[in-house]
VOGU-3710 file (C-alpha; in Angstrom, 3 decimals, decimal comma):
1> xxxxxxxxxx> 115,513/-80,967/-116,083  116,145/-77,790/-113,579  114,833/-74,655/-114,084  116,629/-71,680/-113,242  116,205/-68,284/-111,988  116,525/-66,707/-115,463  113,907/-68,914/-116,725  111,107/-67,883/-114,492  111,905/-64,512/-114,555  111,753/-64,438/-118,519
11> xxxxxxxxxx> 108,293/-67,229/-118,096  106,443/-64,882/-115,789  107,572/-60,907/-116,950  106,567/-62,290/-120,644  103,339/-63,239/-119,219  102,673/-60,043/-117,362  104,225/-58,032/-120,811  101,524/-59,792/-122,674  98,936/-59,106/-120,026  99,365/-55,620/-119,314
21> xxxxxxxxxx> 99,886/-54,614/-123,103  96,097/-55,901/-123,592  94,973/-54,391/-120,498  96,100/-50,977/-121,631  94,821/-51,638/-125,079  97,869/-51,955/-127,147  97,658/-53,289/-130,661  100,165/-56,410/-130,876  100,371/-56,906/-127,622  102,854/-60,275/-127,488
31> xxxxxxxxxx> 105,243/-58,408/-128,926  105,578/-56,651/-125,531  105,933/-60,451/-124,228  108,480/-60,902/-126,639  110,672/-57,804/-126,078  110,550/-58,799/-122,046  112,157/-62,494/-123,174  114,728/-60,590/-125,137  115,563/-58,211/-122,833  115,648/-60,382/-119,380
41> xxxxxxxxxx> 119,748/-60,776/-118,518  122,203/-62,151/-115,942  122,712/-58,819/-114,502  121,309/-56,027/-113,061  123,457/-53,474/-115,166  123,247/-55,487/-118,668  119,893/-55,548/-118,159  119,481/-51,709/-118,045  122,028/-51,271/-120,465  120,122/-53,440/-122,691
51> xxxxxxxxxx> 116,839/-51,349/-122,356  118,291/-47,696/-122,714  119,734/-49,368/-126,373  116,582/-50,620/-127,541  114,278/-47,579/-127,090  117,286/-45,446/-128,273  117,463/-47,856/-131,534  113,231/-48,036/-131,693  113,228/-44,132/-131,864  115,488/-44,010/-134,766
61> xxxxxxxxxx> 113,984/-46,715/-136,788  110,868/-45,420/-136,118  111,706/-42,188/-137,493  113,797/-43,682/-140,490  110,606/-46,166/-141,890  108,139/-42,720/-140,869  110,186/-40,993/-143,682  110,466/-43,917/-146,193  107,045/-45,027/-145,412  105,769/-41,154/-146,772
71> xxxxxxxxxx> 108,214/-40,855/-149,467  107,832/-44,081/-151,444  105,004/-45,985/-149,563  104,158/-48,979/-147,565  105,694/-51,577/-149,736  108,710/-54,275/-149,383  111,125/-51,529/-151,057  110,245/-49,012/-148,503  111,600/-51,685/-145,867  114,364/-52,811/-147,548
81> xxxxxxxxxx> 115,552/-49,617/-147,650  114,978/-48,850/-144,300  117,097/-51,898/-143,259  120,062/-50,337/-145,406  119,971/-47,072/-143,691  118,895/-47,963/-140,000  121,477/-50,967/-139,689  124,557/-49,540/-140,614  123,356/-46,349/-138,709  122,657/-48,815/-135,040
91> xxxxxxxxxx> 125,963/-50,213/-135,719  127,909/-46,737/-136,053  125,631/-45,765/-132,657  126,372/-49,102/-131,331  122,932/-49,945/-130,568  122,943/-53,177/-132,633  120,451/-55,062/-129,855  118,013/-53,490/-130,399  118,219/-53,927/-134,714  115,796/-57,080/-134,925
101> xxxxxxxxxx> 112,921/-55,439/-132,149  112,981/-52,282/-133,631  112,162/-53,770/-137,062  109,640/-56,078/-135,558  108,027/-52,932/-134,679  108,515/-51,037/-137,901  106,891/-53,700/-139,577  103,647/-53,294/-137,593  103,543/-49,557/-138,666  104,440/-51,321/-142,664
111> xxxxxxxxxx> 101,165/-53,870/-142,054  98,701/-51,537/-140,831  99,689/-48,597/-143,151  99,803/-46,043/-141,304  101,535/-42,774/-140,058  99,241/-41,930/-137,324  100,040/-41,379/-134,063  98,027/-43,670/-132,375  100,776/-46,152/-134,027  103,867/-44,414/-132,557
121> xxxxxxxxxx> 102,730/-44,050/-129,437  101,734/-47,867/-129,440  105,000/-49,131/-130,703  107,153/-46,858/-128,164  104,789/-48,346/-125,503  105,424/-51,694/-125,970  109,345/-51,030/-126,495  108,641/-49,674/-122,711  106,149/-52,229/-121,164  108,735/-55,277/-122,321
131> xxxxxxxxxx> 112,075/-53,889/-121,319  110,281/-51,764/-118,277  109,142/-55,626/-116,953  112,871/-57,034/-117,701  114,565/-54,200/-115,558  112,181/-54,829/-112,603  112,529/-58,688/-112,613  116,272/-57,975/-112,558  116,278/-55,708/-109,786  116,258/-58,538/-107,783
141> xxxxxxxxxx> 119,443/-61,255/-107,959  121,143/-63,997/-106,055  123,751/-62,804/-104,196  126,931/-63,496/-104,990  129,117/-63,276/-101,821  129,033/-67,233/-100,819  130,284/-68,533/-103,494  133,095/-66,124/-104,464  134,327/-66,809/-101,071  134,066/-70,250/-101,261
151> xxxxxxxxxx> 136,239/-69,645/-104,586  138,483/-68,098/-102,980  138,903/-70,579/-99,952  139,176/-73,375/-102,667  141,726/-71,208/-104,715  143,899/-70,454/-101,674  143,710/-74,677/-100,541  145,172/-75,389/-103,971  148,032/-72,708/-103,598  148,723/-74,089/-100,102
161> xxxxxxxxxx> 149,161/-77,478/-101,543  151,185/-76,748/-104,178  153,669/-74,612/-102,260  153,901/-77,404/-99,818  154,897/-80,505/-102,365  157,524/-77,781/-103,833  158,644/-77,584/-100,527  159,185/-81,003/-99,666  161,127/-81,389/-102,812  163,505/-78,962/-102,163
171> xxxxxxxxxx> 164,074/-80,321/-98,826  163,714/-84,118/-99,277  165,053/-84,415/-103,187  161,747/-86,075/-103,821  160,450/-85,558/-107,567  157,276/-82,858/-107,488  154,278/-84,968/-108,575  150,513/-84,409/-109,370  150,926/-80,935/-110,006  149,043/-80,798/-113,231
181> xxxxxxxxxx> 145,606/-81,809/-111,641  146,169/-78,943/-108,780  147,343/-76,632/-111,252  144,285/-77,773/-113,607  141,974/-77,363/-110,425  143,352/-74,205/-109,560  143,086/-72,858/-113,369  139,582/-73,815/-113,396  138,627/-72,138/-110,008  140,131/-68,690/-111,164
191> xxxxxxxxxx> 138,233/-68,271/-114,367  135,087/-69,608/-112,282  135,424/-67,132/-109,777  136,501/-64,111/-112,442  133,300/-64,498/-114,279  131,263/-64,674/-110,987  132,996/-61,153/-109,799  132,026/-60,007/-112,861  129,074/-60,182/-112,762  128,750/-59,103/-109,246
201> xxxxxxxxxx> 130,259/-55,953/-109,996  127,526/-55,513/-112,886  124,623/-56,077/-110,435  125,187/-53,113/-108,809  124,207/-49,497/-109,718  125,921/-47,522/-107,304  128,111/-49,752/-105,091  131,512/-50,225/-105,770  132,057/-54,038/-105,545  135,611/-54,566/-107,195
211> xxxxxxxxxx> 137,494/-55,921/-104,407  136,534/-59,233/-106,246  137,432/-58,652/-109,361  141,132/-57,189/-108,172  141,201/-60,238/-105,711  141,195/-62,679/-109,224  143,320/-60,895/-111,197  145,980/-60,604/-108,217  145,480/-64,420/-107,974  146,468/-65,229/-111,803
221> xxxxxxxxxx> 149,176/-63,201/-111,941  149,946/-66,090/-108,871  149,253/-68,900/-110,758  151,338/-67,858/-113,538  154,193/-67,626/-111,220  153,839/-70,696/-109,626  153,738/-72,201/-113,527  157,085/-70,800/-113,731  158,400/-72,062/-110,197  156,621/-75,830/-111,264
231> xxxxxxxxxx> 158,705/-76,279/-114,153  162,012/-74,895/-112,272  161,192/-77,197/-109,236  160,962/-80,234/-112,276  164,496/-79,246/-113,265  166,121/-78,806/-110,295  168,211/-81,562/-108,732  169,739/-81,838/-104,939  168,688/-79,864/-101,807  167,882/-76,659/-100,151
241> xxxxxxxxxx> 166,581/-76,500/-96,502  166,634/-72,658/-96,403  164,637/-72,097/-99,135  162,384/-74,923/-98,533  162,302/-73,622/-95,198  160,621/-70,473/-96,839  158,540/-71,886/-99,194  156,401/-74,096/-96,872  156,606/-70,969/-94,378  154,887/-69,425/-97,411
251> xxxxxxxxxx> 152,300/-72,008/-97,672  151,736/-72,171/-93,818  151,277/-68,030/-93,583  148,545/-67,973/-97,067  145,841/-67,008/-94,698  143,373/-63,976/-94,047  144,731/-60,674/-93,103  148,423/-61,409/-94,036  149,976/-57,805/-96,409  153,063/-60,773/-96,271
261> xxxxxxxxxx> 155,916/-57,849/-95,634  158,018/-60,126/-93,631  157,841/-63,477/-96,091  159,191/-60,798/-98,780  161,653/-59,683/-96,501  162,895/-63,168/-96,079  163,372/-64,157/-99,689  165,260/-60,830/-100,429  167,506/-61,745/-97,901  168,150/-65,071/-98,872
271> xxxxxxxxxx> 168,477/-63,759/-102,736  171,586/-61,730/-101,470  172,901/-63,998/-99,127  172,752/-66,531/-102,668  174,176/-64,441/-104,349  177,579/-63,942/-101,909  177,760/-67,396/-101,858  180,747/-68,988/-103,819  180,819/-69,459/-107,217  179,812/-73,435/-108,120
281> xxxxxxxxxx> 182,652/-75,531/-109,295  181,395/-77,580/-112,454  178,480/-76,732/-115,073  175,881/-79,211/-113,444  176,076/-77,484/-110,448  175,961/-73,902/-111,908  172,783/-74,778/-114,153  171,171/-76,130/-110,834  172,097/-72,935/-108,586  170,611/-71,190/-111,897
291> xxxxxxxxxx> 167,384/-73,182/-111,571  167,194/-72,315/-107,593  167,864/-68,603/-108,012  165,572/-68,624/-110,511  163,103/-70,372/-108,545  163,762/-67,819/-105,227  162,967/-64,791/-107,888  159,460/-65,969/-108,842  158,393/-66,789/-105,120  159,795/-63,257/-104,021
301> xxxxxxxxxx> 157,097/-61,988/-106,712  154,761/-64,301/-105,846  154,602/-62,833/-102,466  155,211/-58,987/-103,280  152,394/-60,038/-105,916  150,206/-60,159/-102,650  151,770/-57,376/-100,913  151,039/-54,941/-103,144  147,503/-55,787/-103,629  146,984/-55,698/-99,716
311> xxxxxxxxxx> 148,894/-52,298/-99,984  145,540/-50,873/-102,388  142,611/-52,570/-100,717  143,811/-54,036/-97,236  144,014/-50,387/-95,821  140,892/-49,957/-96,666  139,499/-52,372/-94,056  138,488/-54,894/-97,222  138,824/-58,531/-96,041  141,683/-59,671/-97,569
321> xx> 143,382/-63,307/-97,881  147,092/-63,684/-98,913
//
């Protein structure tokens, strides 16, 4: 059994919710250690996001049961009918986390029967002691940075490899093989490392931290090119040294620092010198030229895919991979 981060945080802030709520004096006091469990999050920003919501949504369902509470009394009806106005009305505000705390806390104010407010102010303060605790447990979090760039290492070992094994195809006539386990891998890697640049972007308040989160998105728009290129290379049939010249060029050059201008410039030449070239004779060899232009198109994306991310964030003296 492992216990992670998020677990102690939410074991020890509930405990020091709980303990703080009696110090001070507060009736109920484990609800405070209950709000902190319910409020502790994966990031810094959800956490805080989380908080401003729930005292937001306590304030108004406070103020909804104060009325109901005065006008028909402290009875099951009276709460009902709070739950018919206030939910509906967090929902519209879009403030629906904090629906089931706040009407924990109404129902404190509905058990002790009263309007006083001794009970307001105890209510509010254990909205704040619980999510207060949460925000300051999250204000501290892993760091992220290692393992998105050992994503992207692993991402850009997997592109390598596949560009090379289309390249040997093209210039050996060999079939492509064992790309579905690469491409599997690869698939895998990319959502793994989108949801970890996610949430490194939300654990910071005032840093912008979206290099990541471009980087990913720039490298699936990749891997749905080389999906295309996989099932042309599967199609084609015979040889091409120039182009298989390119593509393992490509592979070799998918390193740091590379905006990939001249690998662009390459393929655009070779896609007009293809298409001056004469006309096939028979169909086979028509649908096969097809499959190979086709094939030169996608990795001339592929590459001004890269380009024109390194264009937006490589000027900007970001450490950037091709």
């Amino acid at each position: 059994m492992r216990i992670g981060m998020r677990t102690l945080k939410t074991a020890f802030g509930a405990t020091v919710a709980i303990i703080l709520a009696q110090w001070i004096g507060l009736e109920y006091a484990v609800s405070a250690g209950v709000i902190t469990i319910l409020s502790v999050q994966n990031t810094k920003k959800g956490s805080m996001q989380l908080a401003i919501q729930r005292v937001y949504s306590t304030v108004i369902a406070l103020s909804i049961s104060a009325i109901l509470f005065l006008i028909i009394g402290f009875n099951a009806i009276s709460f009902g009918l709070y739950l018919l106005l206030f939910i509906p009305l967090a929902v519209r505000l879009k403030v629906t986390d904090g629906i089931v705390v706040s009407s924990v806390l109404v129902t404190h104010i509905l058990v002790e029967q009263s309007l006083s407010l001794f009970w307001f102010v105890n209510e509010m303060a254990l909205m704040a002691i619980g999510a207060g605790i949460a925000i300051v447990l999250n204000l501290y979090m892993p760091k992220l940075d290692e393992k998105l760039k050992a994503d992207q290492q692993k991402i850009e070992a997997l592109m390598r490899q596949i560009l090379f094994a289309m390249s040997q195809c093209l210039k050996n006539e060999v079939p492509y093989v064992d790309g579905d386990v690469r491409f599997a891998e690869l698939k895998t890697t990319l959502f793994a490392m989108q949801a970890g640049a996610t949430q490194n972007v939300d654990n910071y308040f005032l840093k912008e931290t979206h290099y990541y989160v471009q980087y990913v998105d720039m490298r699936l728009v990749q891997y749905r090119v080389l999906t295309q290129m996989r099932r042309h290379i599967s199609e084609f049939k015979g040889q091409s040294e120039e182009l298989a010249r390119l593509t393992e060029k490509t592979a070799l050059e998918l390193s740091e620092d590379n905006p990939a201008d001249s690998l662009v410039e390459e393929v655009t030449k070779l896609v007009h010198a293809f298409r001056k070239s004469e006309l096939p004779s028979s169909r086979a060899e028509f649908e096969n030229r097809a499959i190979l232009f086709q094939f030169m198109n996608d990795l001339r994306y592929f590459l001004e895919t890269k380009r024109d991310f390194y264009v937006e964030f490589g000027i900007e003296n970001e450490k950037v991979n091709v």
